[in-house]
Every structure is written in C-alpha cells, then in structure tokens.
C-alpha positions as CSV (number, residue, x, y, z in Angstrom):
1,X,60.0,-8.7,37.7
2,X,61.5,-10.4,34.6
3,X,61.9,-13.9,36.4
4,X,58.2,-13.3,37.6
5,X,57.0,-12.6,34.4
6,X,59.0,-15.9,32.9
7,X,57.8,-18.1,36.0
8,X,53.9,-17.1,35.2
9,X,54.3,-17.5,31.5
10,X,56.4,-21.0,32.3
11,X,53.2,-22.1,34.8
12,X,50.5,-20.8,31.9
13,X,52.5,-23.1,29.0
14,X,52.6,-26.6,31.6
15,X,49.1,-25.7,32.0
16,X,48.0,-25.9,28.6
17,X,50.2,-28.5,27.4
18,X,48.8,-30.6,30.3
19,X,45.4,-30.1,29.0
20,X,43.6,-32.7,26.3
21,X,43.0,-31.3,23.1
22,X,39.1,-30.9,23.3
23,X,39.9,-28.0,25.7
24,X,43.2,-26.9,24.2
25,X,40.2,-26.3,21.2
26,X,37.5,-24.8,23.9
27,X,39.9,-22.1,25.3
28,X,41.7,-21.3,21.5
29,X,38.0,-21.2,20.3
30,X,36.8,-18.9,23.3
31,X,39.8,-16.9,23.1
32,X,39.5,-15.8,19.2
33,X,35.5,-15.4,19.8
34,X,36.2,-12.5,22.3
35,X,38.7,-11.3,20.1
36,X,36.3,-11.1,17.3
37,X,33.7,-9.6,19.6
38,X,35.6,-7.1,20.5
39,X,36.8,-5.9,17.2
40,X,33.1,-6.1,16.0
41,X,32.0,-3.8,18.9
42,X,34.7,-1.8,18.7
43,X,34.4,-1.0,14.7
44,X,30.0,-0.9,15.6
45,X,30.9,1.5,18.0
46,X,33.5,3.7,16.2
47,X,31.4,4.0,12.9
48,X,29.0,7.1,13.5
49,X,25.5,6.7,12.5
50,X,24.3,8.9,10.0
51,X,21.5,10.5,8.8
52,X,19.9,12.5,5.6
53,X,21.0,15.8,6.0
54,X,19.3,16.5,2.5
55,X,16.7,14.6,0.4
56,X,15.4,14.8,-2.7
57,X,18.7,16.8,-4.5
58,X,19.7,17.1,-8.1
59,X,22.9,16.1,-9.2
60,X,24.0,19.4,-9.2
61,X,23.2,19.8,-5.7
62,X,24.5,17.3,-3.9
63,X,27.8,18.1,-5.7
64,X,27.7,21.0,-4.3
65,X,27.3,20.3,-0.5
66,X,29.5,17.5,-1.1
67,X,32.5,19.2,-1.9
68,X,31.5,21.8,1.2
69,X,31.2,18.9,3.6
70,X,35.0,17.5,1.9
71,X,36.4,20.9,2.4
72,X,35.3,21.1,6.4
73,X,36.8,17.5,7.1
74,X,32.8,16.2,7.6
75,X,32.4,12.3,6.9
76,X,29.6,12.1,4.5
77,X,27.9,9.5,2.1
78,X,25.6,9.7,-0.8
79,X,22.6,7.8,-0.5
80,X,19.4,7.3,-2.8
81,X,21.2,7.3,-6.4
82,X,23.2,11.1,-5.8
83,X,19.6,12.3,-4.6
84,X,20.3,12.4,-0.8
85,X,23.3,13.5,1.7
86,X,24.0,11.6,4.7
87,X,26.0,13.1,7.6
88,X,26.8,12.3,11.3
89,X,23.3,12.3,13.6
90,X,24.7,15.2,16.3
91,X,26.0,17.8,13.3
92,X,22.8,17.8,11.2
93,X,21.4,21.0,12.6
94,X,24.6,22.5,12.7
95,X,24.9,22.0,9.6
96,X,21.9,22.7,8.0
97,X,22.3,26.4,9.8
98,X,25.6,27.0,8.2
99,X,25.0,25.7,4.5
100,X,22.2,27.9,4.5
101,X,24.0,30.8,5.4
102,X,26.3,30.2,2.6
103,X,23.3,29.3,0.2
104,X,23.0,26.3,-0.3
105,X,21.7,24.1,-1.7
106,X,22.0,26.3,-4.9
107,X,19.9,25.0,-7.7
108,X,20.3,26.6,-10.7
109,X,16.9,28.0,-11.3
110,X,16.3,31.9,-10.9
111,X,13.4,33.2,-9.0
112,X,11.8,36.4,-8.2
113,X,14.4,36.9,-5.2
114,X,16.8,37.2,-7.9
115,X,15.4,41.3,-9.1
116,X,15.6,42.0,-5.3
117,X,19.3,40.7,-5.0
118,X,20.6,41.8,-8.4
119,X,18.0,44.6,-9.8
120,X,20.3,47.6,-11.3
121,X,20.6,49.4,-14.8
122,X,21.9,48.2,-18.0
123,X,19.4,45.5,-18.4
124,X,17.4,45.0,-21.8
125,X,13.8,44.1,-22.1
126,X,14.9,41.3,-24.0
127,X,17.0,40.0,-20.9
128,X,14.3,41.1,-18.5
129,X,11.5,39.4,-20.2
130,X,13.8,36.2,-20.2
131,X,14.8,36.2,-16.8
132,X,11.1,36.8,-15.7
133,X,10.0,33.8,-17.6
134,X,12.7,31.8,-16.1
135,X,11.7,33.1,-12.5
136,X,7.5,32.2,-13.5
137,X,8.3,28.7,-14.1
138,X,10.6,28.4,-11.4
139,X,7.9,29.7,-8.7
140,X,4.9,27.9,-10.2
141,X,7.0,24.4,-10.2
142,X,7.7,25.2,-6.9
143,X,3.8,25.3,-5.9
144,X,3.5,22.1,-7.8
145,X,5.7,20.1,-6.0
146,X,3.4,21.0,-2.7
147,X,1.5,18.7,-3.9
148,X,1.0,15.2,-2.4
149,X,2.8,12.8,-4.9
150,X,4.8,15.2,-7.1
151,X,8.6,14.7,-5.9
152,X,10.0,17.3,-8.6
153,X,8.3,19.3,-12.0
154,X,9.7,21.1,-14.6
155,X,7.4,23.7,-16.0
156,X,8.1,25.3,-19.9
157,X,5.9,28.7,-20.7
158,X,5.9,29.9,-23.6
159,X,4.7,33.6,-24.2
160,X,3.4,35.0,-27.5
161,X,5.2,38.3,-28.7
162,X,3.0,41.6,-28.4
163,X,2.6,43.0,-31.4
164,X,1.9,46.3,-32.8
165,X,-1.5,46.2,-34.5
166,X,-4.5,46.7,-33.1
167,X,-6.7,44.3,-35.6
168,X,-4.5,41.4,-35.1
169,X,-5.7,38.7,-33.3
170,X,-4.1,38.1,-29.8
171,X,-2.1,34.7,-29.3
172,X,-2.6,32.6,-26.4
173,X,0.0,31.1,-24.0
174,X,1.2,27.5,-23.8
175,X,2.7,25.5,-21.1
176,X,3.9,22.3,-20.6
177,X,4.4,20.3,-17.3
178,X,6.7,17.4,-16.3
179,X,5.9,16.1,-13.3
180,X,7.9,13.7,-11.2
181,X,5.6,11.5,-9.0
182,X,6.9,9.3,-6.4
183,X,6.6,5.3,-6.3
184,X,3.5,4.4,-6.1
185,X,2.1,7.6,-6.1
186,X,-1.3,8.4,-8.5
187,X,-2.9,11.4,-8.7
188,X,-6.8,11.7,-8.7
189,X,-9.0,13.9,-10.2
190,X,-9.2,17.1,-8.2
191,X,-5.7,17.2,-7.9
192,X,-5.3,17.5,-11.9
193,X,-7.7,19.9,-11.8
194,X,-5.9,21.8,-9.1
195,X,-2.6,21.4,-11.3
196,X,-4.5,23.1,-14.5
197,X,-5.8,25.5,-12.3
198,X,-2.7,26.8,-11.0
199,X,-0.7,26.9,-14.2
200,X,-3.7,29.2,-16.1
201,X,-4.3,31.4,-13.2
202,X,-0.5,31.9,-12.7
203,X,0.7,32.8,-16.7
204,X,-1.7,35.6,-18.5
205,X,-3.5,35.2,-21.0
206,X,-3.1,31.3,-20.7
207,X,-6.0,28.9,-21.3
208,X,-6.4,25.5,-19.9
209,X,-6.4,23.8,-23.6
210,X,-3.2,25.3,-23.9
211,X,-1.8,23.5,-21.0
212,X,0.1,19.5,-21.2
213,X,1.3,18.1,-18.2
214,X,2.3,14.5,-18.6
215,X,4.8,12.3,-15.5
216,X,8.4,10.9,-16.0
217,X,6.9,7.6,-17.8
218,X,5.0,9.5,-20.5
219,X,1.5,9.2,-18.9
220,X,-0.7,12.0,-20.1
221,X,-3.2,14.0,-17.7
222,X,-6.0,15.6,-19.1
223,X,-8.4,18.0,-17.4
224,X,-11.5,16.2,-18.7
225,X,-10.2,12.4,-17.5
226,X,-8.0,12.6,-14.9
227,X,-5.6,9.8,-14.9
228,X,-3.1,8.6,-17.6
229,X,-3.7,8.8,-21.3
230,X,-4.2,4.8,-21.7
231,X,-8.2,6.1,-19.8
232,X,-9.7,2.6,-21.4
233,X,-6.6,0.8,-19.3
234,X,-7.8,2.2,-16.6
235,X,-11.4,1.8,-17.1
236,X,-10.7,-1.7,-18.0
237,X,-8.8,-1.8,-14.2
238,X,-11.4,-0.7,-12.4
239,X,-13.9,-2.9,-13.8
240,X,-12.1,-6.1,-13.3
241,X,-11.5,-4.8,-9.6
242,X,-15.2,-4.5,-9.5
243,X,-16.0,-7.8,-11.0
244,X,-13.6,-9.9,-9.0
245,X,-14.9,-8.4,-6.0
246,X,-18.2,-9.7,-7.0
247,X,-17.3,-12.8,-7.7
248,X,-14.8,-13.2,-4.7
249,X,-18.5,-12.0,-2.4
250,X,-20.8,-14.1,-3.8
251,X,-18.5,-17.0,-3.9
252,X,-17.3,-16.8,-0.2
253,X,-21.4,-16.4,0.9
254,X,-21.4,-19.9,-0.9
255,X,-18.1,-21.0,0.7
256,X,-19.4,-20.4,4.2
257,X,-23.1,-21.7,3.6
258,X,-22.1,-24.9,2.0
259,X,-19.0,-25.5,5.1
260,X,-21.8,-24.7,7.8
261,X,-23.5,-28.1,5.7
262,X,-20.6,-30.0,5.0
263,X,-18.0,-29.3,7.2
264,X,-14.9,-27.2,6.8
265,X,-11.9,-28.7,3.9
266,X,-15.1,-30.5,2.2
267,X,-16.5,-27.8,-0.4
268,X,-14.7,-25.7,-3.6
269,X,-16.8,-23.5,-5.0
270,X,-16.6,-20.8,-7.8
271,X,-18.4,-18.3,-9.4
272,X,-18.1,-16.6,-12.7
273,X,-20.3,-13.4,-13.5
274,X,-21.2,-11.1,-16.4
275,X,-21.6,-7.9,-15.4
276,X,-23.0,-5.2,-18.0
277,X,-20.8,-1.8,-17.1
278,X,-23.4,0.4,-19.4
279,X,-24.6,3.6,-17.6
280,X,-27.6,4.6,-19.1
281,X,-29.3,7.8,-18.6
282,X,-32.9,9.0,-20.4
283,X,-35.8,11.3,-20.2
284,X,-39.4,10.6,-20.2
285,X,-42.3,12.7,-20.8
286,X,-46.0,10.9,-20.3
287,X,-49.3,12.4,-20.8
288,X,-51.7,10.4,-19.4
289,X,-55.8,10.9,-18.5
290,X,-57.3,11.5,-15.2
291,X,-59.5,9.2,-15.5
292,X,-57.4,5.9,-17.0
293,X,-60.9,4.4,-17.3
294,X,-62.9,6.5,-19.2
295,X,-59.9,8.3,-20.6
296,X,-61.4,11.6,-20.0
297,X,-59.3,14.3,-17.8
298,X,-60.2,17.2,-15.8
299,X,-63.0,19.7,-16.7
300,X,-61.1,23.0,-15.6
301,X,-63.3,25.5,-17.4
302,X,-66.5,24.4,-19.7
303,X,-68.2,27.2,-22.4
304,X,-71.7,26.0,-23.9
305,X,-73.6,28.3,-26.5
306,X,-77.1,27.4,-27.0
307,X,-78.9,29.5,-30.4
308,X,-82.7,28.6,-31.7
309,X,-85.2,30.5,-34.0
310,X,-88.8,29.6,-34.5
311,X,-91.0,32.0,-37.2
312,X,-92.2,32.8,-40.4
313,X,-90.3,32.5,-43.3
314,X,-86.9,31.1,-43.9
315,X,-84.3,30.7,-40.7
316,X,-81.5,33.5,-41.0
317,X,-78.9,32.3,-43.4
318,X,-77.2,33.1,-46.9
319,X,-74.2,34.4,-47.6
320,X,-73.6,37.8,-45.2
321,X,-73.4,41.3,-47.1
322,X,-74.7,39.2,-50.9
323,X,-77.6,41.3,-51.6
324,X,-79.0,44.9,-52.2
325,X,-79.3,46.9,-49.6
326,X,-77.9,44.0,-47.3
327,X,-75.9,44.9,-44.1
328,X,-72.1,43.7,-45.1
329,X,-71.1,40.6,-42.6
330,X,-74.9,39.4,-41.4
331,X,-76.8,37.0,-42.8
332,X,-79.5,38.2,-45.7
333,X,-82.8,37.1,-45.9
334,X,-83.9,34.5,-47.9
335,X,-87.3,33.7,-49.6
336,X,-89.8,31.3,-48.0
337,X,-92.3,29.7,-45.4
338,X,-92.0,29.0,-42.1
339,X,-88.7,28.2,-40.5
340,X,-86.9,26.8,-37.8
341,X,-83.6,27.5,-36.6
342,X,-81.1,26.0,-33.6
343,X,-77.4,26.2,-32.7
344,X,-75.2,24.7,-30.2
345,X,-72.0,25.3,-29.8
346,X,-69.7,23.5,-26.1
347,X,-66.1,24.3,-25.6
348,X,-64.4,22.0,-22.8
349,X,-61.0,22.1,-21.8
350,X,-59.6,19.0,-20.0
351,X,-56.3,18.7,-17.8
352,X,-54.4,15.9,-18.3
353,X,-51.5,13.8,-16.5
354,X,-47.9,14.8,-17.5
355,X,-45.1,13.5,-16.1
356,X,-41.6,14.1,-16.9
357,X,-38.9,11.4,-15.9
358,X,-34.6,11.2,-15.8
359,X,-34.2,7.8,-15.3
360,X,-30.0,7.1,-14.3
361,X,-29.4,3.7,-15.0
362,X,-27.0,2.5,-12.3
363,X,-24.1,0.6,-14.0
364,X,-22.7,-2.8,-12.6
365,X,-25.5,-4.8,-12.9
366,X,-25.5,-9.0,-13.1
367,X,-26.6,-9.9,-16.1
368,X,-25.4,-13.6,-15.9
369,X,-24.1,-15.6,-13.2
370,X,-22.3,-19.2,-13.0
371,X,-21.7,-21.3,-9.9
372,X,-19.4,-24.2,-9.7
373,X,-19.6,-26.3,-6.5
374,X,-17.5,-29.8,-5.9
375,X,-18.3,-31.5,-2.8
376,X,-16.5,-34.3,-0.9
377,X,-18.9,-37.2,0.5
378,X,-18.8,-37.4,4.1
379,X,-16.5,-41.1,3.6
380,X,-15.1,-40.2,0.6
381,X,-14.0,-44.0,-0.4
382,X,-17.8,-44.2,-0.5
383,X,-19.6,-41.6,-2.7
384,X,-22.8,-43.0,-1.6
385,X,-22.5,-41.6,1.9
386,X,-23.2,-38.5,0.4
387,X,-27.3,-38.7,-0.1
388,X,-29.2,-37.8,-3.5
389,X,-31.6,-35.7,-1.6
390,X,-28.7,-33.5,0.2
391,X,-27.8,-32.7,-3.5
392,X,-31.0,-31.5,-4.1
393,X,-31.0,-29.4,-1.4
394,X,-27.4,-27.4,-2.4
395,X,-29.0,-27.0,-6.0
396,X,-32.1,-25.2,-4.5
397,X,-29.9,-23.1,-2.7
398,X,-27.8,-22.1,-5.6
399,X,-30.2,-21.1,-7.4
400,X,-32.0,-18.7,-5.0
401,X,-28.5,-17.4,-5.2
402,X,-28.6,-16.9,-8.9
403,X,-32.6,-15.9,-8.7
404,X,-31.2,-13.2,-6.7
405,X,-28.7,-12.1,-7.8
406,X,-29.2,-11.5,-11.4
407,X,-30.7,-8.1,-12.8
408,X,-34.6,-8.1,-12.2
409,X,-34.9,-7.6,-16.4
410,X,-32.8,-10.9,-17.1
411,X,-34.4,-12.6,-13.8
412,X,-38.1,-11.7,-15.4
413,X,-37.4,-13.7,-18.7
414,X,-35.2,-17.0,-16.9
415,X,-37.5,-20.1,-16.6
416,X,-36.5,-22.6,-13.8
417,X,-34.2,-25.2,-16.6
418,X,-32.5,-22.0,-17.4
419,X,-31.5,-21.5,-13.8
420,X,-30.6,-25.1,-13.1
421,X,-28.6,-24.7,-16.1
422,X,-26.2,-22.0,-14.3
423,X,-25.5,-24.5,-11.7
424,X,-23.0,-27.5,-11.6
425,X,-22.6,-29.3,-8.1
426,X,-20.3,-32.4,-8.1
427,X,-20.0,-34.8,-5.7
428,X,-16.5,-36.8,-5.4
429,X,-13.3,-37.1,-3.4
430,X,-10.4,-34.3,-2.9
431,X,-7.0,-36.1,-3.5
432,X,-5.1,-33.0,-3.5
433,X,-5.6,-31.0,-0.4
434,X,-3.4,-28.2,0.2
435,X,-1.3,-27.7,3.6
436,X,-1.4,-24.9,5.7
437,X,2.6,-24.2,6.4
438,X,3.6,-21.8,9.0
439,X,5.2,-18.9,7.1
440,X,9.2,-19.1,8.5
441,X,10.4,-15.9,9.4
442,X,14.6,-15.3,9.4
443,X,16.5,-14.9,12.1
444,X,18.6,-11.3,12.7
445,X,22.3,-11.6,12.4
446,X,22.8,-9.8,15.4
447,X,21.1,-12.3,17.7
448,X,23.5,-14.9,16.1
449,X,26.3,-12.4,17.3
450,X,24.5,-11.8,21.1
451,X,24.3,-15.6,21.0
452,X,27.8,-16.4,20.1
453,X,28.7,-14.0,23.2
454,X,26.8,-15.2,25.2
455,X,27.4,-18.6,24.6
456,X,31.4,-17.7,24.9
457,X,30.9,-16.1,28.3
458,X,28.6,-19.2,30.1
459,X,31.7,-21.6,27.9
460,X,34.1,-19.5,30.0
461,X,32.0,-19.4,33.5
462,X,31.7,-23.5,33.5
463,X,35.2,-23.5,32.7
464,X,36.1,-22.1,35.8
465,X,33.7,-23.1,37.8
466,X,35.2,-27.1,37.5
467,X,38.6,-25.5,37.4
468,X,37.7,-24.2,41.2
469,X,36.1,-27.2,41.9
470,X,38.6,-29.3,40.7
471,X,41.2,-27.2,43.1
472,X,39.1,-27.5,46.2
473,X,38.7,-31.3,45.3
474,X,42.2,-32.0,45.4
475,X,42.9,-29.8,48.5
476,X,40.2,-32.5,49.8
477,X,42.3,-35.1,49.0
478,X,45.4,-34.1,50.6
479,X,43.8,-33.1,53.6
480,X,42.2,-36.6,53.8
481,X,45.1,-38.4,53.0
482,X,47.0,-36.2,55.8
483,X,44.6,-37.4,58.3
484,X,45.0,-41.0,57.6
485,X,48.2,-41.0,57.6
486,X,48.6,-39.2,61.0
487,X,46.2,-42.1,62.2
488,X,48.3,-44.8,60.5
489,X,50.4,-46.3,63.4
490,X,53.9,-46.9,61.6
491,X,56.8,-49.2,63.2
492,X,59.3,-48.5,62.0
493,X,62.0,-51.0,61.2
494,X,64.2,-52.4,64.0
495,X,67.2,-52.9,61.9
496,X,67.2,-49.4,60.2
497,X,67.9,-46.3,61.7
498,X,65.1,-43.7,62.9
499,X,65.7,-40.7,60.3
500,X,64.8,-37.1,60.4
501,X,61.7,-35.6,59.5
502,X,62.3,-35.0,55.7
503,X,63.2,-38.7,56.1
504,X,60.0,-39.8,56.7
505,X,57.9,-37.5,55.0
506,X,60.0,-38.8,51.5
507,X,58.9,-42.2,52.6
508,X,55.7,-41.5,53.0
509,X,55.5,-39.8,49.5
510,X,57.2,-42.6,48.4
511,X,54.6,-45.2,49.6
512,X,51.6,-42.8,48.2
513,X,52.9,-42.7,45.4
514,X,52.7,-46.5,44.8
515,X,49.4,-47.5,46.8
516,X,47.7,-44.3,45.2
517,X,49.1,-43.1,42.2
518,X,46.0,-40.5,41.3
519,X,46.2,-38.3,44.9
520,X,49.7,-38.7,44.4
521,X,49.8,-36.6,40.9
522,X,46.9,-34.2,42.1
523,X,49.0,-33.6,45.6
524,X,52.0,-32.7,42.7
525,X,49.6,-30.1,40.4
526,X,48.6,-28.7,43.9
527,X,51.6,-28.1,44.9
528,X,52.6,-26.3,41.3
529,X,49.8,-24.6,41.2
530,X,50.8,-23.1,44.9
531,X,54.4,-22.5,43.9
C-alpha cells in the first residue's frame, strides 16, 4: 500500500514538474480558490442566523436576559445600541415561553399587578399612596406608548395633599410627559389631543393646563397647536411647501407649453410667486330697500287718520283742562267767528332688505407672479433663425398665464405694461447642457464569490477536458504509427544477424525516435501514464 501510495505521489510530482508555469499557476490558483470556497461556505454555513428575540429594551433589561441567555449556554448578540436581543432563528419561541415564565423582561416599574402579588398588612398610607402613584404612571405610560410613533414615555404626577379644612381651596394635579418618538416619526393633531385626554381622564382632579408633555429633543406639544413649540417654524414649513409647489406647477405648465413650440432641451423657464398667507374672516350686515330705485320698501301695514271740523265759532283748540268749568284733558273753547278745522294723520311701516354675511377669506392667494423664460433659436449659431414674431407670441402666452393666475383684486388694478413687466423671454444659445447619466448601481459581493466559483469549476472542466483529449490524441498517434510500421516492408540486413523480437522492436523505437521525435515522447508519457 505504502509503495502504491509513493508510486501515485511520484507520478503526481513528474506531472507537475513537466507542466509550464502558466498552468503550474492555473492549477495552484484553482486549488487555493476551492480551498477558500470551502472555508467560506463552511464558516456561512456554521454561523446560525439570528433574529430579535426582544426589541425596544432598556438597558436594564437587556442585561437581564443577557445574563439568562449566558447562564443556559445560548449564543446571543446585542443589537440596536443595548436596545434589542438577538438569538438563534429556531429557539426564539422557545425562548420567549420560558423567559416569561421566569418574568422577564423585568423593568423596574411597579404596576397595579403589584397589590395583587404582594398586598398584605403592615403597609402605611404614606407607602401605599407612593406605590399607587408609581403604579398610575406606570399604566398610563403604558397606554401612551400604543400610540403610533411613541417608542417609550415617562410620565411624572404629581398629587396635591388633602387637607383638613373645609374652606380651603382644593389644589389641582400636575403631570408631565416625556415622550420618545421614533425616527421620523411626528405626531398630528388629534393624536396630542388624544395624549391630553388620556393623562386628565386617567389622574383626578387633573386639568388639561396642568399637563406638559414635550419629546426626547425638547419639542413642546400644546393642546391648542399641536406640533412643536418652534409653531412659527412650522408655519413657516408649510408655507414654503405650499409656495414651491406653486411655483414648481405653474412653471412645468410653462415647461411643457413652450417644449410642445420649441422642441424638447430648447426652453428654461422659472417662476417666482408672492403668495399672501392671510386668512381673513368678517361679518356683514346690509340693509338695503326693496325698491333700489325709488328707495322705498315694502308696505306691510299702512294706518291713515283723517279729522275736519266746519262751524261757527272758533275750531276746538286751547290748552285742555285751562278754564273754569273746563273738562281736564279736552280742548276748551275759545272765543270767535266761524271756524274751520282738519287733521291728518298716516302711519306706514316699510320692510326693508337685510342681509347678514361671514365672508372666509381663503388664504394662499397670488398676489404677484414673475416668469423667466430663455429660449434656444432653432440654429443656435444664428439667433436670427428664431423669428421676432414667434417671440411675440410666447409673451402673449405668458401673460394670459400671469392674467390668470393672479388674485382677481390685484388682476382688476394691473394695466397691460404692468403685465408685460412680469415677463422676461430671452432668446440665445445653451452652452452648458446637462447630461443624463445612468445612475450605476453596485454589484453584491456574493455574486463576485458565485462567480469566482464558478469560474474555478468551468477553469477545472476545460482543464480536463484537453487533458482527455490530449490522452486520446496520443493513443491516436501510436496506433497510427503501429499501422505504418506493420505496412513498412523492412529488409533486413544481409550481413547482420536476424534478432529476436525485443530486437526489433528496440530498433524500431530507435529509428522513431530519430525520424519522429514528438510521437516518440508522447508514445513515452503514454506509456507512464499507463504504468
């Protein structure tokens, strides 16, 4: 076995040493590739993949399963700065089954599980009253972290001391909130509400003034403007959102009218708007006739009194109740001729227009617009193969633009130059164009490792393909050169003497090996490769 062993490795060494030094490099380069390979798939393989067990864990926490997890023999990582637990994929159920039978995660706070597990005498109201405040904030920052957003709160209550007169005035509770939103995250406006809600309705005797609740990068949250404290940075936000998106509309209506004329790559346009962000909101109240013509309104109920007096002497009148023997309140009798006496009295009462108006102002309106247009002549070494009168005709579109888009009470008051004055189109050449680039995505490092393997395996498969080729070429050879020499009619020499068969088969070598020196030393490798 030993002298098998020596002859195969004695064969493998001639081999190599026979070979030229391009594939001495090929099969020492092939040979540490599948090495490498190997040990990469083996180590890929061997690592097991793991997965969060736990997310979102304080400090506190994950020390604590960590040092469970050490104890069992369980590989485990931390993940997410100390906040998450990664184990194997298959135990995570397990797992999760058994640390919760022995309680964790354990976090510290006290809830209202805790009077249910360790309720008994010898307890103080002092201690009680503390240990229900600890198991209020506990439960109510529990309920806030339900909510979309909030990763982790911390809730502080603080409770006023009952006291025993009757006249005092009660105190009111406070509480502050400390809310930890995730990246990104924002809340709106019915969730703050939700989030005052929830703290007054859960604490007695708590108003919603009394409550704070700000997020980990100091950002206050009021109930009346939801959002941060910085409300005008916000304000200012949205309205520059709202103004670019105007301008970014108007402009690519522009963009797209003007390339339909001109051809695509040959127009840049930009706009600039002023938009007035005022929301106004008033109340009217008009009284107005009927009749706008004759201002006069609607007779709804008319009273005419008609009084006349024709006889002798003087027409009743005086002063009532003046003389003797006069009747208090009606008019004496005065001294003289004949008299004459009329009256006429009309009451009318007239119903008039009144209308009552709440106008809204809607905000976001245009109250001044700018368009900027360049455009490239159709030859643009020769400006004047762009025509005057196609000028013209982008300016009249621009400023039906502008006509229309500004606010009817600016529009009303804008003569025609004012218009044209908005509006700048330029006509010369574009030297710097930019160019579209495909955006170059990276290749994976594992197709560079698939592809290495690959390319090691087809390296390997041509190499023994020729290797068997070469083989069956050289058996070929010998079988040719076989033939011809049984064909070849040999005399042999008078004056020497016929030899045996090993005789003549050394001759023959002999002569082959000096008419054809190449068969000659592939009939040798044959016959080592046989041996």
């Amino acid at each position: 076995m030993n002298e098998k062993m020596k002859q195969v490795t004695k064969q493998i060494t001639e081999r190599f040493k026979a070979r030229s030094n391009t594939q001495k490099g090929i099969i020492l380069g092939g040979i540490f590739l599948f090495i490498a390979g190997f040990i990469f798939l083996t180590v890929m393989m061997s690592t097991p993949n793991l997965v969060p067990l736990y997310t979102n864990l304080s400090p506190q926490e994950a020390g604590q399963i960590q040092e469970n997890l050490n104890s069992k023999g369980i590989a485990n990582e931390v993940g997410d700065a100390g906040k998450t637990i990664l184990v194997p994929e298959g135990q995570v159920n397990n797992l999760q089954v058994q640390l919760a039978a022995e309680g964790l995660p354990k976090s510290g706070n006290i809830d209202f599980s805790y009077f249910g597990e360790k309720s008994g005498f010898g307890i103080t109201d002092k201690e009680f009253g503390v240990l229900e405040r600890e198991a209020t904030q506990t439960e109510i920052a529990n309920l806030i972290k339900s909510i979309n957003g909030v990763e982790d709160a911390s809730v502080m209550i603080t409770l006023p001391e009952s006291s025993v007169w009757v006249n005092q005035e009660e105190e009111k509770a406070s509480a502050s909130v400390v809310l930890s939103l995730g990246d990104g995250a924002r809340l709106n406006e019915d969730q703050v509400k939700a989030l005052y809600h929830l703290v007054s309705k859960s604490v007695s005797n708590l108003p919603m003034e009394n409550i704070v609740i700000t997020d980990q990068y100091f950002n206050y949250y009021d109930l009346n403007h939801s959002g941060n404290a910085n409300s005008s940075a916000s304000k200012y936000e949205e309205q520059r959102k709202i103004k670019q998106d105007v301008e970014r509309d108007l402009q690519r209506r522009v963009q797209q009218m003007l390339a339909t004329i001109m051809g695509q790559d040959k127009v840049v346009a930009t706009v600039t708007t002023d938009i007035d962000f005022t929301e106004e909101k008033r109340e009217e109240t008009i009284v107005e006739p009927v009749d706008k013509d004759n201002m006069k309104g609607i007779e709804i109920s008319v009273e005419r009194i008609r009084e006349t007096f024709t006889g002798e002497g003087a027409a009743a009148g005086g002063v009532g109740g003046t003389g003797d023997q006069e009747v208090p309140t009606y008019p004496g009798a005065a001294g003289g001729s004949n008299g004459d006496y009329e009256k006429v009295e009309e009451r009318i009462n007239n119903e008039v227009n009144k209308i009552r108006k709440e106008i809204v102002e809607s905000p976001y309106q245009i109250r001044d617009l700018g368009i900027q247009v360049m455009v490239e002549p159709p030859n643009p070494k020769k400006p004047e193969s762009l025509p005057q009168e196609r000028l013209d005709d982008i300016e009249q579109i621009l400023s039906a633009i502008v006509r229309t888009s500004i606010s009817k009470d600016v529009n009303n008051q804008l003569t025609d130059e004012q218009i044209q004055e908005k509006i700048f189109v330029s006509a010369q050449p574009f030297n710097g164009k930019p160019d579209a680039k495909p955006a170059s995505t990276g290749i994976p490092i594992w197709i560079y490792i698939t592809g290495g393997i690959l390319l090691l395996i087809i390296i390997l498969l041509i190499f023994l393909l020729s290797r068997k080729k070469r083989v069956e070429e050289d058996k070929g050879t010998i079988e040719e050169y076989e033939m011809e020499t049984q064909q070849t009619y040999y005399v042999p020499d008078v004056n020497k003497e016929q030899g045996s068969e090993g005789t003549v088969r050394k001759e023959q070598l002999e002569r082959m090996a000096k008419e054809k020196p190449e068969e000659f030393a592939k009939l040798v490798r044959t016959w080592l490769t046989e041996e």
